[in-house]
C-alpha beads as a LAMMPS data file, in Angstrom:
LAMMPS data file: protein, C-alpha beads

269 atoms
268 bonds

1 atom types
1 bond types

-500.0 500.0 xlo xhi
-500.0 500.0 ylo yhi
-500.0 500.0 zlo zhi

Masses

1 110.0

Atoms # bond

1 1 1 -13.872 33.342 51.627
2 1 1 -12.791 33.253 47.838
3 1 1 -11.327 31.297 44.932
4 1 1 -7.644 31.269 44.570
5 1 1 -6.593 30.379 41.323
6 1 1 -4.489 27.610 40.247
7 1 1 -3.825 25.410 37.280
8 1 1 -1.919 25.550 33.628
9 1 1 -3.171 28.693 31.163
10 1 1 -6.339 27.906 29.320
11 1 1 -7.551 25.407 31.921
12 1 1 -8.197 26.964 35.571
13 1 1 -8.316 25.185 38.686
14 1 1 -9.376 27.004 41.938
15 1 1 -8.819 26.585 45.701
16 1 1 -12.136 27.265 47.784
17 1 1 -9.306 29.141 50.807
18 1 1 -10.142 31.693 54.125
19 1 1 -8.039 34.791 53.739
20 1 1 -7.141 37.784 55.178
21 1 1 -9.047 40.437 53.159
22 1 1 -6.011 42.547 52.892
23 1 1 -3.818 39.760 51.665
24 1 1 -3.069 39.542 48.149
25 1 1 -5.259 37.488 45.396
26 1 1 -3.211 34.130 45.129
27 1 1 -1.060 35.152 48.742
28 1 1 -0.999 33.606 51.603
29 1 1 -4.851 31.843 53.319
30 1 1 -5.656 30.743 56.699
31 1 1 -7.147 27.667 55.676
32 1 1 -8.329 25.648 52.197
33 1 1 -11.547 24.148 52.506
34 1 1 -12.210 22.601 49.101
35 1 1 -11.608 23.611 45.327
36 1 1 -13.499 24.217 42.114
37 1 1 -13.116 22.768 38.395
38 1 1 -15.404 24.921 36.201
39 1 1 -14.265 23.235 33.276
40 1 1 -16.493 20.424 33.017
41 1 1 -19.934 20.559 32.603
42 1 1 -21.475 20.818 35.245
43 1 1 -18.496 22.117 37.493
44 1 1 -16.831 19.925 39.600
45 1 1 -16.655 21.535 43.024
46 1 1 -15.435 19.772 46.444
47 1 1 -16.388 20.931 49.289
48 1 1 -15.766 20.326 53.289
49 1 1 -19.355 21.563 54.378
50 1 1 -19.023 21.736 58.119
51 1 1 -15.831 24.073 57.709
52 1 1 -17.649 26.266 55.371
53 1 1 -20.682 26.508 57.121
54 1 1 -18.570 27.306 60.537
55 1 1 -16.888 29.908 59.101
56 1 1 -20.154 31.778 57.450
57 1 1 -21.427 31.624 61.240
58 1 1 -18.124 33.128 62.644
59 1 1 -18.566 35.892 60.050
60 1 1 -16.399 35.591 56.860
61 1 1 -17.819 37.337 53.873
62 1 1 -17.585 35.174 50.831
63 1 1 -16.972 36.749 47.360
64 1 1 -19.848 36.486 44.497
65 1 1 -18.523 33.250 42.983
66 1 1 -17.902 31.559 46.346
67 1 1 -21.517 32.715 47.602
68 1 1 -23.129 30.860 44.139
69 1 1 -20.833 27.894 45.053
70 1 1 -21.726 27.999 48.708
71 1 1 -25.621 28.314 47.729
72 1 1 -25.340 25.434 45.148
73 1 1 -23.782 23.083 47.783
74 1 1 -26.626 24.030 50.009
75 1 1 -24.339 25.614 52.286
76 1 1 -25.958 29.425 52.331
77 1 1 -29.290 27.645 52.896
78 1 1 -28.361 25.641 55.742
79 1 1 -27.116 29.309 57.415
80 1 1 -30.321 31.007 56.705
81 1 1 -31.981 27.535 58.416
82 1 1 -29.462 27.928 61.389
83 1 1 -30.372 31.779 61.418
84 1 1 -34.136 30.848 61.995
85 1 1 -33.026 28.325 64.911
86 1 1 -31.200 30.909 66.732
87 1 1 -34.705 33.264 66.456
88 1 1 -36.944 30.420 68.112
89 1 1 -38.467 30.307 64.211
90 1 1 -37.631 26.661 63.696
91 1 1 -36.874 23.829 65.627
92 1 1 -33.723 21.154 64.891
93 1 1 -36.004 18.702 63.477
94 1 1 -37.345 21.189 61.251
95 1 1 -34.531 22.687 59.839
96 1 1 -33.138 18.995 59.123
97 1 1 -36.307 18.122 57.289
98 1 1 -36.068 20.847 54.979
99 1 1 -32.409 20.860 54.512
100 1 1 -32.945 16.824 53.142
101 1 1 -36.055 18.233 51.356
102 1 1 -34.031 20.448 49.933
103 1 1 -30.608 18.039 48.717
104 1 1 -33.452 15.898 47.345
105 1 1 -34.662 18.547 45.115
106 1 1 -31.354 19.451 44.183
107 1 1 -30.254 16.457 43.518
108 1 1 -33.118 15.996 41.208
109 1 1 -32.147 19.219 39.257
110 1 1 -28.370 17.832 38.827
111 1 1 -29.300 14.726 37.768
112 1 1 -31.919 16.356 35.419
113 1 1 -29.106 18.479 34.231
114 1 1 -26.907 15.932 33.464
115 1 1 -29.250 13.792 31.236
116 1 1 -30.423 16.912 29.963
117 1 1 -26.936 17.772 28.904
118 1 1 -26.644 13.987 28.124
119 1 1 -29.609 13.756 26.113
120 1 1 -28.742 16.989 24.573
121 1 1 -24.958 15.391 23.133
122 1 1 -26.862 12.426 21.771
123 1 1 -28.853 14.897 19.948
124 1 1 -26.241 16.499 18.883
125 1 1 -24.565 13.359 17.458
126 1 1 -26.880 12.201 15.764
127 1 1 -27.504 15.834 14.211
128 1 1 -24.171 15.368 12.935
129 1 1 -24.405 12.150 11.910
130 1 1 -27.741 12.516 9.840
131 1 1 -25.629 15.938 8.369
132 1 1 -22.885 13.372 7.284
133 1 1 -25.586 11.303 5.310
134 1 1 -26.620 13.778 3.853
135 1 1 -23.767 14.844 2.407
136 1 1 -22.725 11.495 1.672
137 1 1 -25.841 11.141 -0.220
138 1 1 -25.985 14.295 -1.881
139 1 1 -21.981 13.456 -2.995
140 1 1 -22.915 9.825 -3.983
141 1 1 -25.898 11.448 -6.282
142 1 1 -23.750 13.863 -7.619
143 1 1 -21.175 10.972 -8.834
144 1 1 -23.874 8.994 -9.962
145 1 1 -25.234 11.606 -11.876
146 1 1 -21.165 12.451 -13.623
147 1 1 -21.439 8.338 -13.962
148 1 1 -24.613 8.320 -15.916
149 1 1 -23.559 11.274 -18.282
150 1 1 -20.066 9.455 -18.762
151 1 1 -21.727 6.867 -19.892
152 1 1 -24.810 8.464 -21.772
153 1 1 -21.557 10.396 -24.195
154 1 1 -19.706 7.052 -24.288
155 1 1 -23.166 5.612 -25.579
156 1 1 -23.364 8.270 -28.260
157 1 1 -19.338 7.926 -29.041
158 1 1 -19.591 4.530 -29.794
159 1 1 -23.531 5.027 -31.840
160 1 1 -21.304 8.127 -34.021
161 1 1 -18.539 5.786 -34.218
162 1 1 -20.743 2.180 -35.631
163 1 1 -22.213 4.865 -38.094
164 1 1 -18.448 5.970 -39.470
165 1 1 -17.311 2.380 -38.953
166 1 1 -20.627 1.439 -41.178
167 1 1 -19.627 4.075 -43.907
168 1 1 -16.126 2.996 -43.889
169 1 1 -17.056 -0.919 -44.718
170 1 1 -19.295 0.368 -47.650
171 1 1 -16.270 2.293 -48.856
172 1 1 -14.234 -0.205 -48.213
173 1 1 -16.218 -2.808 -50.140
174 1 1 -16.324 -0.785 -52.935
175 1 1 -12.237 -0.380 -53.183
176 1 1 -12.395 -4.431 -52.483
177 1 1 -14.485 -5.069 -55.670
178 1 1 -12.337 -3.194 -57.163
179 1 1 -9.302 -4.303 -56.490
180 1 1 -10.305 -7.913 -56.902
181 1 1 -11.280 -7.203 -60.711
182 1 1 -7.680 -5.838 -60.499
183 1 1 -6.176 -8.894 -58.931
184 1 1 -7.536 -10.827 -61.354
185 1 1 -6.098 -9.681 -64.707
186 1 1 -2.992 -9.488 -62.777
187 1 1 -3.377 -13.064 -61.274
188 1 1 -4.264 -14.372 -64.787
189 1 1 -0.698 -12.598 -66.166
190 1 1 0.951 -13.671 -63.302
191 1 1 0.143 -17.352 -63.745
192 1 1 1.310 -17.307 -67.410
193 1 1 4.358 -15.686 -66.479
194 1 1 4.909 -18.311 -63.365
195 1 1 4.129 -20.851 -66.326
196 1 1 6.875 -19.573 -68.533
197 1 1 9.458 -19.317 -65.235
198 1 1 8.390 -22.814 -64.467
199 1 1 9.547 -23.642 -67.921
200 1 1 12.902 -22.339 -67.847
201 1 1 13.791 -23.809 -63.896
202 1 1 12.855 -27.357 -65.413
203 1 1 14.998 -26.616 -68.624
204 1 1 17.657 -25.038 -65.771
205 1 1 17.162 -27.795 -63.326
206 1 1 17.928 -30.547 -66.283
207 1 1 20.882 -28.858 -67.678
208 1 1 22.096 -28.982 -63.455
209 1 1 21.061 -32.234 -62.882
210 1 1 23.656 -33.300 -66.251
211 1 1 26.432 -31.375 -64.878
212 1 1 26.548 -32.816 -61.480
213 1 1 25.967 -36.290 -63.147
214 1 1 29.481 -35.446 -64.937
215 1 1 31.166 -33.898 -62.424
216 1 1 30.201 -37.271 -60.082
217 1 1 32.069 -38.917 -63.194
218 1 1 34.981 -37.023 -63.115
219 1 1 35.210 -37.103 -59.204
220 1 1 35.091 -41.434 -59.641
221 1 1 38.035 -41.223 -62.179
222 1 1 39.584 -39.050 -59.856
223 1 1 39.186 -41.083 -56.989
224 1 1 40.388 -44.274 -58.851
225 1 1 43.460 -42.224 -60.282
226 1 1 44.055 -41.725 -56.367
227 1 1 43.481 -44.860 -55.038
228 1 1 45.766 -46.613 -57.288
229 1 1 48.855 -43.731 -56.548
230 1 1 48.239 -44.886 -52.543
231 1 1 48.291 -48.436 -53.377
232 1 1 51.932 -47.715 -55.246
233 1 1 52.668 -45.528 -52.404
234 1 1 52.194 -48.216 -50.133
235 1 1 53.947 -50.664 -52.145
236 1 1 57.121 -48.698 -52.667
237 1 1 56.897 -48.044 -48.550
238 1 1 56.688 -51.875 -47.490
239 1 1 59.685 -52.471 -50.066
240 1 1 61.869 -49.904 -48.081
241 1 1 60.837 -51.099 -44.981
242 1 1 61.846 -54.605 -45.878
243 1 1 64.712 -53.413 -46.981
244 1 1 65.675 -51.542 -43.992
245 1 1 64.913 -54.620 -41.771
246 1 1 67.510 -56.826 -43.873
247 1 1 70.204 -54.176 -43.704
248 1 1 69.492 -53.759 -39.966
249 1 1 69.921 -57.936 -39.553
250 1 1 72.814 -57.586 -41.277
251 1 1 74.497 -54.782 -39.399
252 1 1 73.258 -57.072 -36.325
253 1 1 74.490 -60.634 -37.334
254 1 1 77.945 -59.047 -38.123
255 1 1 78.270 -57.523 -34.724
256 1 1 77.266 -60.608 -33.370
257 1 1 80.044 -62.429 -34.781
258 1 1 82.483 -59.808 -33.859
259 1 1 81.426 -60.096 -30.172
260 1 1 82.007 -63.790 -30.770
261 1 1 84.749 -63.338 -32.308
262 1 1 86.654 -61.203 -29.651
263 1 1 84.952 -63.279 -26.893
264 1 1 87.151 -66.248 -28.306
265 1 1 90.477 -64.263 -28.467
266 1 1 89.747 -63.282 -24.646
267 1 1 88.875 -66.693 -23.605
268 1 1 92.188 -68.115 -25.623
269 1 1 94.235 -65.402 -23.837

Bonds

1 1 1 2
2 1 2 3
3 1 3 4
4 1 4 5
5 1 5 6
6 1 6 7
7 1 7 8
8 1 8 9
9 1 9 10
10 1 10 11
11 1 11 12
12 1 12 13
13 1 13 14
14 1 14 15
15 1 15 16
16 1 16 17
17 1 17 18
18 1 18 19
19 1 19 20
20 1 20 21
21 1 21 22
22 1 22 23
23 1 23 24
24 1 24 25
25 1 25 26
26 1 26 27
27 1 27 28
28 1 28 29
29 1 29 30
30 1 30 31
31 1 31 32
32 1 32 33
33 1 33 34
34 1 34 35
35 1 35 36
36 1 36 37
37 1 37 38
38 1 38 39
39 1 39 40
40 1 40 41
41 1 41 42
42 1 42 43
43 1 43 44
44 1 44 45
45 1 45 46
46 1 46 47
47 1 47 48
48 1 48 49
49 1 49 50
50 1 50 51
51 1 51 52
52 1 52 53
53 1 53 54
54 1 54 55
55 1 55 56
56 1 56 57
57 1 57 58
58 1 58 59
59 1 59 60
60 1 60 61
61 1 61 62
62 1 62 63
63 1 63 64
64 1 64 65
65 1 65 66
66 1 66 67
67 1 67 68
68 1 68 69
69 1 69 70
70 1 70 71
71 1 71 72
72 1 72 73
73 1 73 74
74 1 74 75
75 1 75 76
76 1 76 77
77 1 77 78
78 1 78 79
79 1 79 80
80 1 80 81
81 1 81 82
82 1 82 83
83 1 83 84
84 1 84 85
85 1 85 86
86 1 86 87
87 1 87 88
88 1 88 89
89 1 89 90
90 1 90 91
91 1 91 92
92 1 92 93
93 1 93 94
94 1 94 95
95 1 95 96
96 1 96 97
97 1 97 98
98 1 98 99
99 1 99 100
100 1 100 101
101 1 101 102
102 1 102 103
103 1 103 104
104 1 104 105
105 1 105 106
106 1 106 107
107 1 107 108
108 1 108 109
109 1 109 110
110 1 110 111
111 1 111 112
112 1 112 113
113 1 113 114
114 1 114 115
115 1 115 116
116 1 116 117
117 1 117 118
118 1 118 119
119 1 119 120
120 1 120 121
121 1 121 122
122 1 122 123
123 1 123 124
124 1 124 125
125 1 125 126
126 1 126 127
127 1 127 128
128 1 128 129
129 1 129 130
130 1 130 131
131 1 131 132
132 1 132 133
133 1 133 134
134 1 134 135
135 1 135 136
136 1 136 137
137 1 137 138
138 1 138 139
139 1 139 140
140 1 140 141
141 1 141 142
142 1 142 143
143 1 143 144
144 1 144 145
145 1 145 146
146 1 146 147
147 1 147 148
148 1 148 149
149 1 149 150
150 1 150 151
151 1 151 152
152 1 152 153
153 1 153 154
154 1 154 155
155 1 155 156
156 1 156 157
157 1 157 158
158 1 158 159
159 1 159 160
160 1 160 161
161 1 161 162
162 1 162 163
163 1 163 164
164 1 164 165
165 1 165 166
166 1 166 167
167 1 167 168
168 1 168 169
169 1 169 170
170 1 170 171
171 1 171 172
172 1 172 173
173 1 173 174
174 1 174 175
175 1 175 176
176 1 176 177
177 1 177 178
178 1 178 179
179 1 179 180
180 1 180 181
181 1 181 182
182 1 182 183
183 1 183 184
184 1 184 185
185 1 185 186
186 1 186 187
187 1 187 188
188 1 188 189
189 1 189 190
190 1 190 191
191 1 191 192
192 1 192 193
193 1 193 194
194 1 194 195
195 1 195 196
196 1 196 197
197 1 197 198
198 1 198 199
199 1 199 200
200 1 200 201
201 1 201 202
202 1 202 203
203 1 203 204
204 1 204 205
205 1 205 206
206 1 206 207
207 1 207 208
208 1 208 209
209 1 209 210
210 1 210 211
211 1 211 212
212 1 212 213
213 1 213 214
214 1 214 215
215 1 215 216
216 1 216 217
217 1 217 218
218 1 218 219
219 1 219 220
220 1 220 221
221 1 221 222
222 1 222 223
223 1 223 224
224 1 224 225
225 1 225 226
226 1 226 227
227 1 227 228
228 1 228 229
229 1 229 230
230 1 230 231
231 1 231 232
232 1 232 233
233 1 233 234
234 1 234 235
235 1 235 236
236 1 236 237
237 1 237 238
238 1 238 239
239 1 239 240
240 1 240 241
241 1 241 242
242 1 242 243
243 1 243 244
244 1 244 245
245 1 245 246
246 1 246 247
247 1 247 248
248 1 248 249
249 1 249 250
250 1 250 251
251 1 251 252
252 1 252 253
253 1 253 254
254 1 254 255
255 1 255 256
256 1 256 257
257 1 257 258
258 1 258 259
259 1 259 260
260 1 260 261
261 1 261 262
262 1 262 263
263 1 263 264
264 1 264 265
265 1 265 266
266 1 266 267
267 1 267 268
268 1 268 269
């Protein structure tokens, strides 16, 4: 009785098989009677229990890892029960008493296991979680503490920079005083001089004002001059035209009477 592997590399999957001794590792079996997943915790191990136990009392010699399986399943115990029948020891009754005393206890032990190994994940969660908030908190500390300093030298910028701001103003207001004591002469120069240009643009301003008032004269006689050469103009034009309109009822009586004329010597012919 042994394990014959199967399953992808990394992750191992066995077959619970009855072999030849002399056959090879993964070679040919006589017969499979269940398989074992020792990759979850606990193992996962099926197992037909009536084959197994038939073929411990026929003689097959399991190897060390099927023996623990075969004693975890209860299947080694129930041999060693069978044993003691055979010897007159124990009685059926007995041996199926303590067989179920036994499954019960265990039973117990697997389920203790698993919420053991349950209770022992939660634990470990929240381990990790309470490590995680304390990180968080240490790193939120730490950036409250770079926040506070920020702030503490932007505090002092800003006190260094009032007290420059403070000494520029008095500076300042020094230059101003002085400068308006300046501005002043030079306002009180500037206003006679404005004064004196004032002068001269009204003087300018009449001397303009006299030359467009003559050159509006001149334009007047200009445009009378030039009014009276159009009314000539026009004069002289109707003349012609009348003219033109007598020679041209001229031209037409006279070819009126000729058409009269040689409409007569046609009709007298």
């Amino acid at each position: 009785m042994r394990l014959q592997r199967r399953g992808k590399k990394g992750r191992p999957f066995y077959h619970i098989v009855i072999a030849d001794g002399r056959a090879p590792r993964d070679g040919r079996f006589i017969e499979k009677i269940g398989t074992y997943n020792p990759i979850p915790n606990p193992a996962e191990i099926v197992l037909n229990f009536e084959k197994a136990l038939d073929w411990l009392q026929r003689g097959a010699q399991p190897t060390d890892t099927v023996r623990n399986i075969l004693s975890f399943k209860g299947v080694m115990y129930k041999h060693h029960l069978i044993k003691g029948l055979k010897k007159g020891a124990l009685t059926e009754a007995e041996v199926e008493v303590k067989f179920q005393a036994w499954l019960k206890e265990k039973e117990a032990k697997i389920e203790a296991k698993r919420s053991g190994l349950a209770e022992k994940s939660r634990a470990e969660k929240k381990a990790a979680f309470e490590a995680e908030t304390k990180v968080k908190e240490a790193r939120e500390a730490e950036l409250a503490k770079r926040r506070a300093d920020a702030i503490e030298a932007q505090v002092k910028e800003a006190q260094v920079a009032d007290e420059t701001t403070e000494e520029e103003a008095s500076t300042e207001e020094e230059m101003l005083t002085k400068e308006a004591v300046a501005e002043k002469v030079e306002d009180s120069s500037v206003k006679e001089e404005e004064k004196e240009a004032e002068v001269k643009e009204e003087k300018a301003e009449v001397k303009e004002e006299k030359a467009e008032d003559e050159a509006k004269v001149e334009e007047k006689k200009a445009e009378v001059k030039d009014e009276a050469e159009e009314k000539k103009e026009d004069k002289e034009e109707k003349k012609e035209e009348k003219k033109e309109a007598e020679v041209k009822e001229e031209k037409a009586k006279v070819e009126a009477e000729e058409k009269d004329a040689d409409e007569k010597k046609k009709d007298k012919e």
